[in-house]
N, C-alpha and C positions, 0 to 999 in steps of 0.2 A: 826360597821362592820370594820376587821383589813382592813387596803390595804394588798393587793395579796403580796406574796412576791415574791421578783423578780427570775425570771426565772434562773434559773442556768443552769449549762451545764447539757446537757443528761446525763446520766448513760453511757453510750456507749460512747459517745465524751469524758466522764470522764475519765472510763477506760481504753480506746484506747490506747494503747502504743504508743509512739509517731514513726511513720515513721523511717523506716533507708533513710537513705541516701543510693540515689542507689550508690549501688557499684562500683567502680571506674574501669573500667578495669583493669586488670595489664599490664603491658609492659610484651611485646612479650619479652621470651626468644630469646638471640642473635642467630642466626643459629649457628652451631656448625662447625668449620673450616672442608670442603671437607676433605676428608683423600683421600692423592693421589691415583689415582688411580691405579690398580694394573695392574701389567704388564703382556698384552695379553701373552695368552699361547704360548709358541714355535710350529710351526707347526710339526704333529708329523713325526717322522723321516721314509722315506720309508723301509719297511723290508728289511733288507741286502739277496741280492742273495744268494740263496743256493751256500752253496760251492761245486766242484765237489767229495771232501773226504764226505761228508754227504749226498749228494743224492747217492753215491755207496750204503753208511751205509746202506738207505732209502729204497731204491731198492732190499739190498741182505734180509732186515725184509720181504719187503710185501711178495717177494719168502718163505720166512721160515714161514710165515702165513699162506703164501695159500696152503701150503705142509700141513698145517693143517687140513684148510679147504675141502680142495679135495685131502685126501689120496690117493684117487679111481681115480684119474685123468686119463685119457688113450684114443691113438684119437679115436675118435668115425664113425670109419670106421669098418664096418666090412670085414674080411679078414681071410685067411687059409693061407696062404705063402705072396713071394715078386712083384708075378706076379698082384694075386689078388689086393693087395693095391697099387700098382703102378694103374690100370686100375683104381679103386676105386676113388684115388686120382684125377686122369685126369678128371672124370666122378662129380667131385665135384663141378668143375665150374661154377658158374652162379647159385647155387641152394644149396640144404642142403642136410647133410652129412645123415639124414635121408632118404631122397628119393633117395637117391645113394643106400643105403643101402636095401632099397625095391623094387630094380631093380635090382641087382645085382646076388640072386641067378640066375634066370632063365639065365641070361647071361652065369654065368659061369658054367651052370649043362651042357648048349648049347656047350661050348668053355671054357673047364676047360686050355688049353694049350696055348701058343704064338702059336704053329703052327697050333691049331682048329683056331685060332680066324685069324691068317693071311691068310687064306684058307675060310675063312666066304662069302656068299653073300652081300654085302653091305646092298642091300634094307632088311634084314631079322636082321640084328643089328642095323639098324636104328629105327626099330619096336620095339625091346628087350628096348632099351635105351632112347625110347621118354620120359617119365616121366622127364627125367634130364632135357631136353630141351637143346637147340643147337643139337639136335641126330645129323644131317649133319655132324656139323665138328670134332661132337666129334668122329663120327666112324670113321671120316676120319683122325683122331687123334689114339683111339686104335689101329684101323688095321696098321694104321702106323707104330705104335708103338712093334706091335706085328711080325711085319714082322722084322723090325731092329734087335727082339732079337729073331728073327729066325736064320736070315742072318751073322748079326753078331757076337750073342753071344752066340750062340753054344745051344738059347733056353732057359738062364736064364737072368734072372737082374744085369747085374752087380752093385756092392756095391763101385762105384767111384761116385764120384758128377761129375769129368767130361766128363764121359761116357754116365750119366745118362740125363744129361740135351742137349746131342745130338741126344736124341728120340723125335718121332713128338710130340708135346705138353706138354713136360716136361720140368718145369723153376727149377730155386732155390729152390722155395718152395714148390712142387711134389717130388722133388729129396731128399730135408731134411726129406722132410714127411717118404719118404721110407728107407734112409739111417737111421734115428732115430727108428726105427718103426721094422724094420724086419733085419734091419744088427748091429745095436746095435752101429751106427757110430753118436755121437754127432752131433747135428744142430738144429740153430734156423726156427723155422716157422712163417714167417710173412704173415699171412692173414691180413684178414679186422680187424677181433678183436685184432689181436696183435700190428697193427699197432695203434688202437684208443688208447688201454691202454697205450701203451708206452709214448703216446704222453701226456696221460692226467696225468700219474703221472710222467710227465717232466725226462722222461730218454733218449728222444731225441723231437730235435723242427722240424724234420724232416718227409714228405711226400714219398720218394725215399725207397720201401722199402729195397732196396741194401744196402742202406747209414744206416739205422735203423737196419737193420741184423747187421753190425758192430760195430756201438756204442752200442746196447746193448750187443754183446757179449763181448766186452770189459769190461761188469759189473760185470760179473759172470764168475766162473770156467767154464769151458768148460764145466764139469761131467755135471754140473747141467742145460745143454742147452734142452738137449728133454725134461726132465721134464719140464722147465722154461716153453716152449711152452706150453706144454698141460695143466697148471695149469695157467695161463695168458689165454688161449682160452678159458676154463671154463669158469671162474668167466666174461670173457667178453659174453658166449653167457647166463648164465642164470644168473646174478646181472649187471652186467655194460654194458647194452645195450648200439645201438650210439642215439637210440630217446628219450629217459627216463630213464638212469641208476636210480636204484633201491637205493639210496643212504641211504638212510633209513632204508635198512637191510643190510647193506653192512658192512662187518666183518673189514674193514681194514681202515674206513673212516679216524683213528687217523695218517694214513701214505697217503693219498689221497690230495692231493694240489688241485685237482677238486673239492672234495666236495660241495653238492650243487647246481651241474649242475641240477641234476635230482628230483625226487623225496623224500624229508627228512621226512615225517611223515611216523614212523615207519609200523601202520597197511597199508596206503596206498602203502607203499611200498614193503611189504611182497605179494601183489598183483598182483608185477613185476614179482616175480620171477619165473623161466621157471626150466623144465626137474624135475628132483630129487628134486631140493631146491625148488620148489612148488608142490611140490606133482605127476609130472604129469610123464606120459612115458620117457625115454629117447628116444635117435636115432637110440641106435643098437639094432638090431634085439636078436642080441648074446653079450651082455653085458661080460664085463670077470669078473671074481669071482672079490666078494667083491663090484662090483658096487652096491649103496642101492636101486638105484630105480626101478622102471617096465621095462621091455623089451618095444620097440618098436614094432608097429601091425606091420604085412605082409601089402601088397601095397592090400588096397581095405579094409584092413581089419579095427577094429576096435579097441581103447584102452582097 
């Protein structure tokens, strides 16, 4: 019997490759030298103030816009002569040009004259003209008023500003209203709306609407003053409100320094808008040709 022969390596221990050598790590690449760092941005520079030649520029565009805009511009009193919108005017106070206007006939079918109306029962125009609200002083206003251009003026309106603003209740801008309006005599009118626009596309930083009637007439040709108002009043009562202007369909935003205040999503803000440019009634009852929108209802009545 042979002896066994000796055991040799497995098949597997044979074949095995031999082991690497674990791999050595390599050395870390050196970090790579900071790159200095770069220098903080300059803070950016505040916008240079409007000069005063470029906000005139600015001021005479948004007029030649909104001439666009509201062709049909014209105040929204209704009226037959100078007496009418003088009283009209007085009678606007504290309320809208609409409810002046849906009180007004009966008043004047009453007291078409200064001298019906100087000659009136107190208590019985107090009545006619409660819708306005203040009736008290306002009649104590017209009738005043109407006596004056009994007494003094032979029964009409005189066409002076300093005539007209020594009637009981008539300021500056009752007096432009009528001088502009029915004597064809340039002036600005600073209401409430004319006073917000002005302010908001920075053509005055002023409160006083005396101080604001001058600097802005200082912008513009005189020609272009009554217009100026009534196209300024517009777009303030039905796009540039003072709670929410409409900013977002507002035709002029590219000349607006406000922008922003109010409403910017367009459909949202097509939403704002009042009289003709949303569709709805205007104030006068008697609109003058070419206005596009609806007439105003009678007092009771309905659109």
């Amino acid at each position: 019997m042979k002896p066994a022969a000796p055991a040799g390596p497995s098949k597997s221990a044979a074949t095995a490759k031999p082991a690497k050598a674990a791999a050595t790590a390599k050395p870390a690449k050196a970090a790579a030298p900071a790159k200095p760092a770069k220098k903080s941005a300059a803070p950016a520079k505040p916008a240079k103030p409007e000069s005063r030649l470029a906000m005139v520029r600015r001021a005479r565009r948004i007029n030649r816009e909104l001439a666009e805009v509201y062709p049909y511009a014209h105040p929204e009193l209704d009226f037959r002569n100078p007496f009418e919108l003088l009283v009209a005017t007085v009678l606007s106070a504290q309320t809208t040009d609409l409810r002046v206007n849906q009180t007004t006939p009966a008043l004047f079918a009453k007291y078409p004259t200064p001298e019906d109306l100087a000659a009136a029962v107190p208590e019985e125009v107090e009545e006619l003209i409660r819708p306005t609200g203040f009736f008290r002083a306002k009649t104590k206003s017209i009738m005043g008023l109407a006596t004056a251009l009994r007494d003094d003026f032979g029964g009409e309106v005189p066409g002076r500003l300093e005539d007209l603003v020594k009637l009981p209740g008539v300021g500056r801008k009752t007096a432009f209203v009528v001088l502009g309006n029915a004597f064809g005599v340039p002036g600005i009118t600073v209401d409430t709306h004319f006073m917000r626009l002005a302010r908001r596309w920075r053509w005055t930083e002023s409160d006083d609407p005396v101080k604001i009637e001058a600097e802005v007439a200082a912008i513009f040709p005189k020609s272009e003053w009554t217009m100026l108002s009534h196209r300024v009043i517009f777009h303030g009562r039905r796009i540039c409100h003072a709670r929410k202007p409409a900013c977002g369909a507002c035709p002029i935003t590219h000349l607006c320094p406000s922008y922003g205040e109010g409403e910017t999503d367009p459909e949202k803000a097509r939403k704002l808008l009042k009289y003709e440019m949303g569709g709805l009634p205007g104030q006068r009852l008697n609109p003058p040709p070419g206005y596009p929108g609806r007439p105003a209802p009678p007092l009771g009545g309905s659109a």
